[in-house]
N, C-alpha and C positions, 0 to 999 in steps of 0.2 A: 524470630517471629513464630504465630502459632497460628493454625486454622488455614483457608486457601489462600492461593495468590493466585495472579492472574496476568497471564503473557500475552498482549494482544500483536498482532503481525500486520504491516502491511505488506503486498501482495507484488506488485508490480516495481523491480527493482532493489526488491529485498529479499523474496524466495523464489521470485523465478526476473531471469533476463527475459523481458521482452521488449526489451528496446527497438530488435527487425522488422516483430510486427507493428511495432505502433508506429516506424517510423513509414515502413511499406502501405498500412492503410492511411497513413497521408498522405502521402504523395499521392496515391489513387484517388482521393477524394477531394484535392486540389487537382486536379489534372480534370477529373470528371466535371469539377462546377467552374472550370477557367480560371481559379484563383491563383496568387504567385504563390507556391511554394513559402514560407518559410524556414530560417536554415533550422538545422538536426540538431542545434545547441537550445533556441526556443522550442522547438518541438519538446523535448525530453527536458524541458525545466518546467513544462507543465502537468507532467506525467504524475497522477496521483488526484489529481483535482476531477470532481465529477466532468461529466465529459460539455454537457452545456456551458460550464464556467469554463474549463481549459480551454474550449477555443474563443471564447468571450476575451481570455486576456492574451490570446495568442493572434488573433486579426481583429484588434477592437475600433480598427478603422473600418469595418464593413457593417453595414447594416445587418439587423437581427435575423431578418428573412434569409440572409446569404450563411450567416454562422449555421443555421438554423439546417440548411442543407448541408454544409461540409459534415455537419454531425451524423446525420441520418446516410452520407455517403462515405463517411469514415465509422459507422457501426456495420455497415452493409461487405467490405472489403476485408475489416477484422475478421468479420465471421466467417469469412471464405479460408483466411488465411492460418485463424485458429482452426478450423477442418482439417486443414493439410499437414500440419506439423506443431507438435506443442511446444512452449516456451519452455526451455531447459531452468531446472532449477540453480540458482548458484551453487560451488560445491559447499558439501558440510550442512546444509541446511535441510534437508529429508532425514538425517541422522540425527540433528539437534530439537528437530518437531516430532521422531519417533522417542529420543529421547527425553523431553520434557512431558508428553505426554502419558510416559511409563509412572510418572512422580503421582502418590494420588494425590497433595495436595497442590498440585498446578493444573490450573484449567489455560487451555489455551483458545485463543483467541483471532482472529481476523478482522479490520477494517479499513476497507479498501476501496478503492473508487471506479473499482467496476462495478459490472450488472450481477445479478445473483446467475444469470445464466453463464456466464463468463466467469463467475468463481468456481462453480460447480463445475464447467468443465476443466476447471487448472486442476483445481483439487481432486477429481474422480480420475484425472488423467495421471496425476502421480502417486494415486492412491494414499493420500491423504485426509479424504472425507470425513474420517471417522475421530481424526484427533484432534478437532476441537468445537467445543461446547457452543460457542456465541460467535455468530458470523452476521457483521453488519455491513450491508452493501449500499452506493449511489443509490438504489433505485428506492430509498427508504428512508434516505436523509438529507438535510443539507449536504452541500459541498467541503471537504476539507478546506480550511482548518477549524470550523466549527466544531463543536466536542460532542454534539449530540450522539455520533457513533458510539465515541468511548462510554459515554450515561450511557446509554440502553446495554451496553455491556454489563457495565455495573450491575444496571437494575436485573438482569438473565441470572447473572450468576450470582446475587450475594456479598458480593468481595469488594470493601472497604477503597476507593484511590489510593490510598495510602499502602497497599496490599496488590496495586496493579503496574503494570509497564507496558509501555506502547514503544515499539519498536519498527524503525521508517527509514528510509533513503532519502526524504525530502523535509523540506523545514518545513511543509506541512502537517508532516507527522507529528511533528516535533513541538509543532505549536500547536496543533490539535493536544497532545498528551499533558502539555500544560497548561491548556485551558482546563482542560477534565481533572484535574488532580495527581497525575500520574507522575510515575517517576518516566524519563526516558535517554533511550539507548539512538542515537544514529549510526547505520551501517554504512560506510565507507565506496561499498562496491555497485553503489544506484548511481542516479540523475541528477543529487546535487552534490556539490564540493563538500567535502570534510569540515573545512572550514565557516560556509555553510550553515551547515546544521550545530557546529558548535555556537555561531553567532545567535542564531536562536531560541540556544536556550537547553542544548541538549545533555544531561546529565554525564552522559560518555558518548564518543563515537569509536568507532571500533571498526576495524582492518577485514578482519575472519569471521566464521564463525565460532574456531576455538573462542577467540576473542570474548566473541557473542555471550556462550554460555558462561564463559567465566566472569564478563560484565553481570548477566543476570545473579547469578550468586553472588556475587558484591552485595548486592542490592538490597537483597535478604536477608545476608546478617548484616546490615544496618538498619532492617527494621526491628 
């Protein structure tokens, strides 16, 4: 291929674990509104969806007004929690986003379903800020698996579907990325099955990050 391409990331189960936080500010924020717990398997099979919609289909027997509070008590418990300790990146992957963003024809990318303050603080916190071009966040779009994230990528940077990848732990990513045009990679080491993300549609799924980079260069000399 000739001209850029374009790596997009999601964030939560693909460059950093945060499974303890997200599973800790629920349980605080059902504990705070009297709601039952649901178990750690639903919890983290909603992980990637903006956060009104995840708990929309994580207690959609309760009325809106009571989602409505777990949300605003599970943003509040996050932020105490992301204060305290950051979310460890998986290994291989601060090496593979220092290295892809060495290439000048690769811009990298982010879209993810958190807040822009809560990317900002992943990313300044592993000194990562600076490597990529186009960061599309919830508080700016639809919900996954909508593709508007991946379009407004597009349109930032220039670079053709046909010339991009979207890279996810969830079959949201995954169907996001083929709504948009993209080609895509599922990571193995998130919140949904391997299997999963092959069912919907994912161009490869892949174990590692080795793995990772050597998927994305596949991909390339097949364009």
């Amino acid at each position: 291929m000739t001209g850029l391409r374009l790596v997009v990331f999601d964030v939560d189960g693909t460059l950093v674990d945060s499974q303890d936080h997200i599973h800790g500010a629920m349980e605080h924020a059902f504990a705070a509104t009297g709601h039952a717990l649901p178990s750690r398997a639903d919890i983290l099979s909603i992980v990637g969806l903006s956060l009104p919609e995840a708990m929309a289909r994580l207690v959609p027997h309760l009325p809106a007004v009571a989602q409505a509070d777990l949300v605003e008590a599970y943003k509040g418990s996050f932020g105490r929690m992301r204060a305290d300790r950051l979310s460890p990146m998986f290994d291989g992957m601060a090496d593979l986003i220092t290295r892809l963003s060495a290439e000048p024809e690769t811009l990298l990318g982010v879209a993810t379903g958190k807040s822009r303050r809560g990317l900002t603080h992943v990313l300044a916190g592993h000194g990562l800020q600076d490597h990529f071009i186009t960061t599309q966040v919830a508080d700016d779009h639809p919900s996954k698996p909508h593709p508007s994230m991946l379009l407004a990528a597009l349109a930032e940077t220039g670079v053709p579907a046909r010339d991009a990848v979207m890279i996810g732990d969830t079959t949201f990513d995954i169907q996001m990325g083929r709504m948009a045009g993209y080609h895509t990679i599922g990571v193995s080491w998130g919140y949904h099955q391997a299997t999963a993300l092959a069912e919907a549609g994912a161009g490869r799924v892949v174990d590692t990050a080795g793995a990772l980079a050597d998927a994305i260069d596949e991909i390339w000399e097949t364009v």
